[in-house]
C-alpha positions as CSV (number, residue, x, y, z in Angstrom):
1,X,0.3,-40.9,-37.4
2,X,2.2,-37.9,-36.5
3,X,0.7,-34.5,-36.8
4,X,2.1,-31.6,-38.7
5,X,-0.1,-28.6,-37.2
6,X,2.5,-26.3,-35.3
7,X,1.6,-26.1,-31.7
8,X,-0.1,-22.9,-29.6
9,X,2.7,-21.4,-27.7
10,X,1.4,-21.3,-24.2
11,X,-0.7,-18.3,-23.4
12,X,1.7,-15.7,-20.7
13,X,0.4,-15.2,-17.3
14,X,-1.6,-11.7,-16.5
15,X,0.8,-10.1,-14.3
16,X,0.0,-9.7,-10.4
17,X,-1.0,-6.4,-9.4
18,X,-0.2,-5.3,-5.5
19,X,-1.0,-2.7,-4.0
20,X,-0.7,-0.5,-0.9
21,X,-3.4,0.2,0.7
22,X,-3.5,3.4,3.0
23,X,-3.2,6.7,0.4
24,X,-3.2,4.2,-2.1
25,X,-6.6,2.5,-2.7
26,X,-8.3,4.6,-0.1
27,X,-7.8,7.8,1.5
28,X,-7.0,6.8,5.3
29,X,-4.0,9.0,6.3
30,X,-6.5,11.4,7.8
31,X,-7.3,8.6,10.1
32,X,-4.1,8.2,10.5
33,X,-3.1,11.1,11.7
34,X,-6.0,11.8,13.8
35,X,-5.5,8.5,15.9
36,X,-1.9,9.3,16.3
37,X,-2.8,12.7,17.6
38,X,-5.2,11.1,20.0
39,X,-2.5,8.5,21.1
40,X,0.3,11.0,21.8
41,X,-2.6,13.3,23.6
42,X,-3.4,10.2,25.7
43,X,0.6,9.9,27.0
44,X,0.4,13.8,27.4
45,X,1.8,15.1,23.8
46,X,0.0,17.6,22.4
47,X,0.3,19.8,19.7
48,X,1.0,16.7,16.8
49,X,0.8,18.5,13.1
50,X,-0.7,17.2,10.0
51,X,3.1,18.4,8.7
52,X,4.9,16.0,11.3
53,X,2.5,13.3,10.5
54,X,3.3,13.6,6.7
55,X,6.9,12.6,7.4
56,X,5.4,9.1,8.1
57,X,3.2,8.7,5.0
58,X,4.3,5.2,3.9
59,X,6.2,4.1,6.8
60,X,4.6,1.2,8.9
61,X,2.7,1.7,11.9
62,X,5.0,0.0,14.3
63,X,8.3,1.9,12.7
64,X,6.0,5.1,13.3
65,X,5.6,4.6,16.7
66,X,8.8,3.3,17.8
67,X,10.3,6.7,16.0
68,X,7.3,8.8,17.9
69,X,8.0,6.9,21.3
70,X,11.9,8.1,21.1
71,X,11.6,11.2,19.8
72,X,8.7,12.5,22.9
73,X,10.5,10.1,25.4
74,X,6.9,8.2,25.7
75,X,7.5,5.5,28.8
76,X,5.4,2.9,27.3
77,X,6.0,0.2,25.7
78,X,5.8,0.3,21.7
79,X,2.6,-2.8,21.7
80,X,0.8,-0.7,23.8
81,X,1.3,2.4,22.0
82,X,0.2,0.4,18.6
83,X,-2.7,-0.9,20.4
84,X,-3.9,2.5,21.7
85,X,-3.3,3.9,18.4
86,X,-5.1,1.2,16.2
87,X,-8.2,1.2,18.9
88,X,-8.6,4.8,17.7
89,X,-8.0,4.2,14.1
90,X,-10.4,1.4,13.6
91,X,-13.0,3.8,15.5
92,X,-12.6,6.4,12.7
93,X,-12.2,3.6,9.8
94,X,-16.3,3.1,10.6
95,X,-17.2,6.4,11.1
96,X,-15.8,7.4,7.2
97,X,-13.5,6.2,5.3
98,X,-13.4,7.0,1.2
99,X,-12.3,4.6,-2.1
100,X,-10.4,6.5,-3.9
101,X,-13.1,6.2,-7.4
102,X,-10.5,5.8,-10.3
103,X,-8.7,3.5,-8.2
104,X,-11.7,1.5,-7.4
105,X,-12.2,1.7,-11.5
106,X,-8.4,0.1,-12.0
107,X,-9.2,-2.8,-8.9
108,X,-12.8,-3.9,-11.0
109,X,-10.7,-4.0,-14.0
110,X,-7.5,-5.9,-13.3
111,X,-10.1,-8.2,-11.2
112,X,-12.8,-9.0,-14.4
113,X,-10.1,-9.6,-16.1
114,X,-8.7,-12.1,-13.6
115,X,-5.0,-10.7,-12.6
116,X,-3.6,-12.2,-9.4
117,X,-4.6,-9.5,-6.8
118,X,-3.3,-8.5,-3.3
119,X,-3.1,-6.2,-0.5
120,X,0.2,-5.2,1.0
121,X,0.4,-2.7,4.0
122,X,2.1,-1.1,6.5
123,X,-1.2,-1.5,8.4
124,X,-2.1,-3.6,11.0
125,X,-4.2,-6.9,10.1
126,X,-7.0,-5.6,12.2
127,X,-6.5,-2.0,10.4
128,X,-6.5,-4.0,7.2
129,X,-9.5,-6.0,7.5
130,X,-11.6,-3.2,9.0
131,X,-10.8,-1.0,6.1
132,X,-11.5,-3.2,3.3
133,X,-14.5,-4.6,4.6
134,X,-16.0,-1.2,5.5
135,X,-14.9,0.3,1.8
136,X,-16.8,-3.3,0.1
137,X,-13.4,-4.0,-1.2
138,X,-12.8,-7.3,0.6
139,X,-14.9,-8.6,-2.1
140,X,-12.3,-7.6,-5.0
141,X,-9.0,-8.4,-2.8
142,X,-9.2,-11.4,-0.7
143,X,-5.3,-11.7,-0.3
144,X,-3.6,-9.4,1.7
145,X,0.0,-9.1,3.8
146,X,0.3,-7.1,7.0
147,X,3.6,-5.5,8.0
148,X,2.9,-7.6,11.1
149,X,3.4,-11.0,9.2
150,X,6.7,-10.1,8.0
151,X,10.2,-9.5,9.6
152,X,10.4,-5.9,8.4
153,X,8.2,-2.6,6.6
154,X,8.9,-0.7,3.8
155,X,11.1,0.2,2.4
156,X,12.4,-3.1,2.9
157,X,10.5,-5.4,0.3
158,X,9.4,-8.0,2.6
159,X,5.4,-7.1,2.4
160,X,5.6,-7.1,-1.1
161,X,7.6,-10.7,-1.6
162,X,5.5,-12.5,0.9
163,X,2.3,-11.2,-1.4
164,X,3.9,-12.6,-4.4
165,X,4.3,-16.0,-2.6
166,X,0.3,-16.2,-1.5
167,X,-0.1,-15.0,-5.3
168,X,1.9,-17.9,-6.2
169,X,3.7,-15.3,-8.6
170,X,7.2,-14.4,-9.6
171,X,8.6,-10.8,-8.1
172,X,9.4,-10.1,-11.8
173,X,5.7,-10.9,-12.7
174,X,4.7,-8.4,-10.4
175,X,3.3,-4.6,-10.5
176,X,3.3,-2.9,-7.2
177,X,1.0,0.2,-6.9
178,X,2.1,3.0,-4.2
179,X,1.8,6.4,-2.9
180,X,4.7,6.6,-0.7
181,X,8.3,6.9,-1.6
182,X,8.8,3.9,1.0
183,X,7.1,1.8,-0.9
184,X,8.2,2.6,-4.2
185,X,11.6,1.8,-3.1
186,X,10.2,-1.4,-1.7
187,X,8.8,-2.0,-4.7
188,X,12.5,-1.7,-6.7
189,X,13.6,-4.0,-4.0
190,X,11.6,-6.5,-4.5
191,X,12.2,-6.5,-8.4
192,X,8.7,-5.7,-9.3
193,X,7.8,-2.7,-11.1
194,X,5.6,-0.3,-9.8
195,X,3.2,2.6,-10.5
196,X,3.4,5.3,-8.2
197,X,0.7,7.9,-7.4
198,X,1.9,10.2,-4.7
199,X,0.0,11.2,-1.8
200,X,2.5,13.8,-1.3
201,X,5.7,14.5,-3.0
202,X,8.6,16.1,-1.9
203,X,10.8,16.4,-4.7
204,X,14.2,17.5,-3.1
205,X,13.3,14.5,-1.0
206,X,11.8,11.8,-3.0
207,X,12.2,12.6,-6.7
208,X,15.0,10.3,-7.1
209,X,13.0,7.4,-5.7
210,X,9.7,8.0,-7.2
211,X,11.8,8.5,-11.0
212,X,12.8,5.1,-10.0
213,X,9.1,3.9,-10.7
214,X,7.9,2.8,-14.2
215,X,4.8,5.0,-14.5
216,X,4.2,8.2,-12.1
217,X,1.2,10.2,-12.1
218,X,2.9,12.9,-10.5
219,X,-0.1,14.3,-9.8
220,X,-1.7,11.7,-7.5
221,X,-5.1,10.9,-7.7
222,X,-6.2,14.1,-9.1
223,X,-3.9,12.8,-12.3
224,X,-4.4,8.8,-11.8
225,X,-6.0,7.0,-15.3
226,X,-7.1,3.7,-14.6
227,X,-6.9,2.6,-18.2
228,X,-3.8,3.9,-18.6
229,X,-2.6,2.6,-16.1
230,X,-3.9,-0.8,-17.0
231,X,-2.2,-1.0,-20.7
232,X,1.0,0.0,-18.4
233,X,0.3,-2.4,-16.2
234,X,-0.2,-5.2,-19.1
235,X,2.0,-4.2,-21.7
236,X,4.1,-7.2,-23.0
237,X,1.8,-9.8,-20.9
């Protein structure tokens, strides 16, 4: 005996939420910049700006380095440099190192509701692990891709692609969150859409690629709406 009920279409996934982590989720580029300026001091450079350091806002650590090492005609090799630099780095991640709160808001939220979530940096695994365990938010993101474990950084989308794959997730089911016009752009690369709350903004420089985001909080954190972001986030899922 056949039945006439029509069936349940089947329910559609949540989509996967990424996100960057340095700028992003927490506010680590002072860190940043401080262990860079005690790395180039160590190989006699001194003098390193918060201004020069901005230019790297979003680029990986290794790409950082290479581009510091050529530019002050460092001797040393690029692995040392990183290891130098991220020795210094994970010392200030446990001296201080501050959630950004409306961010931590959107993370709780996207999580109780059970979205696929992961972690994809520019960072160093170390850097990476240290942060989110110190911050409590290793709890809330488990998954998590280092520029390390992939080919190339951002902009080129392969941190983001190999975080959809742990996620099990198509790069169209995908929301990427960022700071960084790098990443943003990685983010279009990848075919995911993205939210973009700028650390900085340049606009002569990067107001072409952050228009290319889907939501933009122009006015970074200060500006950032976690619930707003959320029905962004899940609109049409």
């Amino acid at each position: 005996m056949s039945s006439s009920r029509t069936p349940h279409p089947p329910s559609p996934r949540l989509p996967a939420v990424i996100f960057d982590l340095d700028g992003t989720l927490v506010d680590s580029e002072p860190n940043y910049y401080e262990a860079g300026r005690r790395t180039l001091e160590r190989y006699g450079v001194t003098g390193y700006t918060w201004q020069e350091h901005s230019r790297f806002i979003g680029i990986g650590t290794r790409e950082t380095l290479e581009t510091l090492r050529d530019q002050y005609g460092i001797d040393a090799p690029v692995d040392e440099l990183l290891a130098v630099k991220n020795r210094h780095y994970l010392e200030l991640v446990a001296a201080a190192t501050e959630v950004f709160p409306a961010m931590r808001a959107f993370v709780e939220r996207l999580r109780s509701a059970g979205h696929p979530l992961a972690v994809a940096s520019g960072s160093s695994r170390a850097a990476i692990e240290a942060t989110l365990a110190t911050t409590g938010l290793d709890a809330l993101l488990p998954v998590y891709v280092s520029a390390e474990d992939v080919g190339r950084g951002k902009p080129e989308p392969d941190v983001f692609l190999a975080a959809a794959r742990l996620l099990g997730t198509d790069p169209a089911d995908c929301v990427v969150v960022e700071d960084a016009a790098p990443g943003v752009e990685a983010a279009r690369r990848a075919g995911m859409r993205c939210i973009a709350v700028p650390y900085t903004m340049d606009a002569d420089r990067d107001g072409a690629v952050y228009a290319a985001a889907g939501l933009v909080f122009a006015g970074g954190q200060r500006e950032f709406d976690a619930r707003r972001a959320y029905d962004w986030a899940t609109a049409g899922s």
